[in-house]
C-alpha positions in Angstrom: 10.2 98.9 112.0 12.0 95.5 111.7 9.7 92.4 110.4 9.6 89.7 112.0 9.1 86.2 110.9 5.5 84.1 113.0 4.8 80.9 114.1 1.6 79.7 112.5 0.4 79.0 116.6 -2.6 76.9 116.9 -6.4 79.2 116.5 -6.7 77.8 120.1 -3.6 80.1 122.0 -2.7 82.1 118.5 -4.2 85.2 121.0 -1.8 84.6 123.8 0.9 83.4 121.7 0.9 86.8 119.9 0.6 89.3 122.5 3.4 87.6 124.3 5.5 87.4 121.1 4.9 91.1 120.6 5.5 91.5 124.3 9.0 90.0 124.1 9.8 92.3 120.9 8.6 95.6 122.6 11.4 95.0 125.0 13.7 94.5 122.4 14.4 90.9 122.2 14.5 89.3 118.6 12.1 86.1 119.6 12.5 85.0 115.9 10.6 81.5 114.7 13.0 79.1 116.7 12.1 80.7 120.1 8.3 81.1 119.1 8.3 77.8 117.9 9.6 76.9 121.8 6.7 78.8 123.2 3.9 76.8 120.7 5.7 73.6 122.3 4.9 74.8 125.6 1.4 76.2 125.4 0.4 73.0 123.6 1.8 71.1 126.7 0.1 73.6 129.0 -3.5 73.2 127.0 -2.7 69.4 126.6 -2.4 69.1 130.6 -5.5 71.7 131.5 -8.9 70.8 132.7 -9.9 74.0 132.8 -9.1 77.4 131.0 -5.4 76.8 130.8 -4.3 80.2 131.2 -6.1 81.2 134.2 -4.2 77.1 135.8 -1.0 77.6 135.8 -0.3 76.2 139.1 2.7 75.0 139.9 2.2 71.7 139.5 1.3 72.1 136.0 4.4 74.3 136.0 6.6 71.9 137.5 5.4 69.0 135.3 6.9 71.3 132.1 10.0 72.5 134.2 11.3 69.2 135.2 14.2 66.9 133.3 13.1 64.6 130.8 15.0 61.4 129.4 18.7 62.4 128.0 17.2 66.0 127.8 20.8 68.1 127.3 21.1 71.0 129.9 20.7 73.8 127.2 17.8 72.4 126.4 16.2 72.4 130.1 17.4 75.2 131.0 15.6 77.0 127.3 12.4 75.1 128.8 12.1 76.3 132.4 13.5 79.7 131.3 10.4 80.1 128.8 7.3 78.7 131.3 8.9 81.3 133.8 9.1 84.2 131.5 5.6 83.6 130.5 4.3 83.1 134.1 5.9 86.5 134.8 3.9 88.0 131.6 0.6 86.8 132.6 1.1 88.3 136.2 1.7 91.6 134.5 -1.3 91.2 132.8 -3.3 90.9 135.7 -3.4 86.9 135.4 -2.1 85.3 138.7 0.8 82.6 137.7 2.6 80.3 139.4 6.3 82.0 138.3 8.9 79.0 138.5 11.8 79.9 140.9 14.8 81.4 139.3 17.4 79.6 141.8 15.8 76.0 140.0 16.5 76.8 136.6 19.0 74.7 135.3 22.2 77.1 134.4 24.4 75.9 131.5 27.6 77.7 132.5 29.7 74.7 133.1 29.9 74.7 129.2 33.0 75.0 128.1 33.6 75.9 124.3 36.5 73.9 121.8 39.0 76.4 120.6 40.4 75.4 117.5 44.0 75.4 117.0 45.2 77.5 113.7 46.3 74.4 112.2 42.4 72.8 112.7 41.0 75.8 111.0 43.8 75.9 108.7 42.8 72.1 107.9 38.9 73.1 108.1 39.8 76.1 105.2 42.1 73.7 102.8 39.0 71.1 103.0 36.2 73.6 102.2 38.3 74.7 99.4 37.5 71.5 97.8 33.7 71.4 97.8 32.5 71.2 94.6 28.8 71.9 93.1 25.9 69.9 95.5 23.5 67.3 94.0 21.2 70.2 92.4 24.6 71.3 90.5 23.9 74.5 92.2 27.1 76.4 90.8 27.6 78.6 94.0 28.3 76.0 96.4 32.0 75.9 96.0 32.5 79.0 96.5 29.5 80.0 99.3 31.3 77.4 101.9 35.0 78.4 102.5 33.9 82.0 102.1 31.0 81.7 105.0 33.7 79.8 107.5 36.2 82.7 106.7 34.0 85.1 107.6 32.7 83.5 110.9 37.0 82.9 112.2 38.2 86.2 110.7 35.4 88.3 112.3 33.6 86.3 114.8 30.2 86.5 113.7 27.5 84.6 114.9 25.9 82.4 111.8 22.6 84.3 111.8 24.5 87.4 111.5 26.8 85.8 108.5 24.1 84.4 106.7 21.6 87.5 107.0 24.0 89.9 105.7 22.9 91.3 102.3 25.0 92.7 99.7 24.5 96.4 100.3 25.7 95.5 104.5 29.3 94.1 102.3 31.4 97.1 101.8 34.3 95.5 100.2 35.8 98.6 99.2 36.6 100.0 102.6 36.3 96.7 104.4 33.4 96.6 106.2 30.1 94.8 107.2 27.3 96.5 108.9 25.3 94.0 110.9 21.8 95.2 111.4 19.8 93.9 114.5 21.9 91.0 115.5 21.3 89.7 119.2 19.7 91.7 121.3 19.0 93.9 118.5 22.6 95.3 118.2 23.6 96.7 115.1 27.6 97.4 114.6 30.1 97.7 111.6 32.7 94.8 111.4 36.2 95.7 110.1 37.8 93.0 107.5 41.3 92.5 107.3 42.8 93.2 104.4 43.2 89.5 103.6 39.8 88.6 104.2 38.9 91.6 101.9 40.6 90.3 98.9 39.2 87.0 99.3 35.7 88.2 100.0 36.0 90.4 96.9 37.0 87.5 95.1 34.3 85.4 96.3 31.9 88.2 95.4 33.3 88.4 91.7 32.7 84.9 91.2 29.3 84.0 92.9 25.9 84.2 90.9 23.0 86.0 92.3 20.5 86.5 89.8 18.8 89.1 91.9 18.9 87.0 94.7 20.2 90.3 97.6 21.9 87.7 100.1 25.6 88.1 100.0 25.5 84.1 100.2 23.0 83.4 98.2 20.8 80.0 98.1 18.4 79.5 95.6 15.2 80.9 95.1 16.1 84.4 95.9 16.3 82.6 99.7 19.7 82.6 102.2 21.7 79.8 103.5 19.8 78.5 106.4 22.2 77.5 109.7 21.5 73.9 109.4 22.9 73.6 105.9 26.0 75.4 107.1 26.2 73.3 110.7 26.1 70.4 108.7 28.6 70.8 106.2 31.0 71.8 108.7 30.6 68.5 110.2 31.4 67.0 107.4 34.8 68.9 107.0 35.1 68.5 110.4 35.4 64.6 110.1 37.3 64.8 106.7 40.4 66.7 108.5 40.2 64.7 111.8 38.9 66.7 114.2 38.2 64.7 117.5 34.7 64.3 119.0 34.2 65.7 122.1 34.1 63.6 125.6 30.0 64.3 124.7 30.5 62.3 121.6 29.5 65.6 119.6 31.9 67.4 116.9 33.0 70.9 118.2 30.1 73.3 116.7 30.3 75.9 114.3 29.5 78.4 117.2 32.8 77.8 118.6 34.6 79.6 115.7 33.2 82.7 117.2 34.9 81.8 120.1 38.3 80.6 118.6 37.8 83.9 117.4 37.6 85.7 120.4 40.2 83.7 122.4 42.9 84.3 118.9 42.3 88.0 119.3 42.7 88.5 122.8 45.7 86.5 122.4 46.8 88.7 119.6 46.1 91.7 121.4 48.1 90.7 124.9 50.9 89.5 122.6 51.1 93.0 121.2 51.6 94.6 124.8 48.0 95.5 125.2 46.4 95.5 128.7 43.9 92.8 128.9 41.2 94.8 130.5 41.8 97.9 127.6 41.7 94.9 125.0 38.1 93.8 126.7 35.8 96.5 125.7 37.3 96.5 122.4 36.6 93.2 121.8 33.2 93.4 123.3 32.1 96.3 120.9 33.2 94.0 117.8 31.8 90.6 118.9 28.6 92.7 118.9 27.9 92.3 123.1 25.4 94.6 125.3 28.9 95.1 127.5 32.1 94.0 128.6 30.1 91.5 131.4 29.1 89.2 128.1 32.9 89.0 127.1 34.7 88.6 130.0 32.2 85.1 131.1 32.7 84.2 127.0 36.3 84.3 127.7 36.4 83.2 131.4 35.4 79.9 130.1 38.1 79.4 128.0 40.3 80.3 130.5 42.4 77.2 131.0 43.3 77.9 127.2 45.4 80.6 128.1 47.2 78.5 130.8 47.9 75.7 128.6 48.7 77.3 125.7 50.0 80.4 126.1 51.7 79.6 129.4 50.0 81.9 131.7 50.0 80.9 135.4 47.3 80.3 137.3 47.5 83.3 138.7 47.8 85.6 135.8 44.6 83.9 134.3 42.5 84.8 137.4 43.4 88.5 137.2 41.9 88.1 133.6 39.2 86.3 134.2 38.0 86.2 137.6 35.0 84.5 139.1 32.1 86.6 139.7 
């Protein structure tokens, strides 16, 4: 059975706090120490704001105290807040425990996000850029090499970061070209095909990089990985070396949105080869590791005005692809 890493929750709701972690893992989901870190935020709010036994008074107005906006809160951010107090009201009434369950029509959805595609000379920018890092402060003699290889691998195959920087070197078959990603979102496990080109570099990559029995295929020291902050960022730095923009948000574009550059480059490969849009969909849905072809079609929906600038599709070809649901 898969480990899983815990939150060191408070002696006070450590009870609760577990059984709903393990509650959340029985059904599959990953609930790794970010999102149980979110839940010890909001059981120390609830406990904070409680007169009485806390989780026998979760009324709504205790609820909507935690549910509502705070000061330049982003909407990912609400919406991850009131998603979390509702989830665990709807736990505790399975358990017997009468909750007030926080309406879903209030939650705050983030879908008017739309994702930066990068433009294939911005990564090519990005790749010539990373190729110049050189050893970090602690002269750590993997770092020039760790950087442009991770970024490669989340444009050529789309992976999310967690997935990159998890892989170990027996999940890296560079011989035949492929990556096995165990128990990425969702608890999905898949097998990534390389190109060739990415092959060749990765084995290059792999020849040169020292592990010292560290099993990460980008190794950090310690025998630890690369966390996703340290890769986040550097690829803001590179990001402002090449002259990428800022967004109207004032933020850089993240590193996320390679998966997505990803996605929208393939499709657009794929349509440029003759292939039917919706045959290329569940294709592409298997690969970018998604539960089904719902996921892909609202990842690419909202990049749809890319394919009306860019490629020149008309309005109306675009809605056929992507249509509102």
């Amino acid at each position: 059975m898969k480990q899983y890493d815990t939150f060191n929750f408070p002696e006070i709701y450590r009870g609760i706090a577990m059984e709903y972690v393990d509650y959340k893992h029985s059904l599959g989901f990953k609930y790794s120490y970010s999102e149980q870190s979110r839940v010890n935020r909001m059981l120390d709010f609830i406990y904070a704001n409680s007169e009485s036994n806390p989780i026998l008074a979760l009324q709504s107005e205790l609820v909507n105290a935690y549910a509502s906006k705070r000061d330049n809160e982003s909407a990912r951010n609400l919406h991850a807040r009131q998603s979390h107090i509702r989830q665990f009201a709807l736990f505790l009434n399975l358990r017997g425990i009468p909750a007030y369950v926080y309406p879903k029509e209030l939650v705050k959805t983030t879908d008017d996000f739309v994702p930066y595609i990068f433009t294939k000379d911005e990564i090519s920018r990005i790749l010539q850029e990373a190729d110049t890092i050189g050893p970090n402060k602690n002269k750590f003699v993997n770092t020039p090499y760790i950087y442009p290889a991770v970024i490669r691998m989340l444009y050529g195959c789309g992976l999310r970061v967690s997935e990159a920087l998890a892989l170990k070197c027996e999940h890296v078959d560079l011989d035949n070209g492929i990556l096995v990603i165990m128990n990425g979102k969702n608890n999905v496990s898949r097998l990534v095909p390389l190109s060739e080109s990415l092959r060749q570099y990765l084995s290059m990559y792999d020849s040169k990089v020292e592990r010292a029995g560290n099993p990460y295929f980008f190794p950090a020291l310690r025998n630890e990985r690369y966390s996703s902050l340290t890769i986040l960022n550097q690829f803001r730095k590179l990001e402002k070396k090449v002259g990428i923009s800022q967004l109207s948000n004032g933020k850089y574009p993240r590193v996320h949105d390679l998966r997505h550059t990803f996605s929208v480059h393939a499709l657009e490969q794929m349509i440029c080869r003759g292939m039917d849009p919706y045959c290329s969909l569940p294709i592409l849905s298997t690969y970018l590791g998604h539960k089904g072809i719902e996921s892909t079609e609202k990842y690419l929906r909202l990049t749809k005005q890319y394919f009306i600038d860019i490629l020149q599709f008309s309005h109306q070809d675009a809605e056929k692809i992507f249509p509102e649901v």
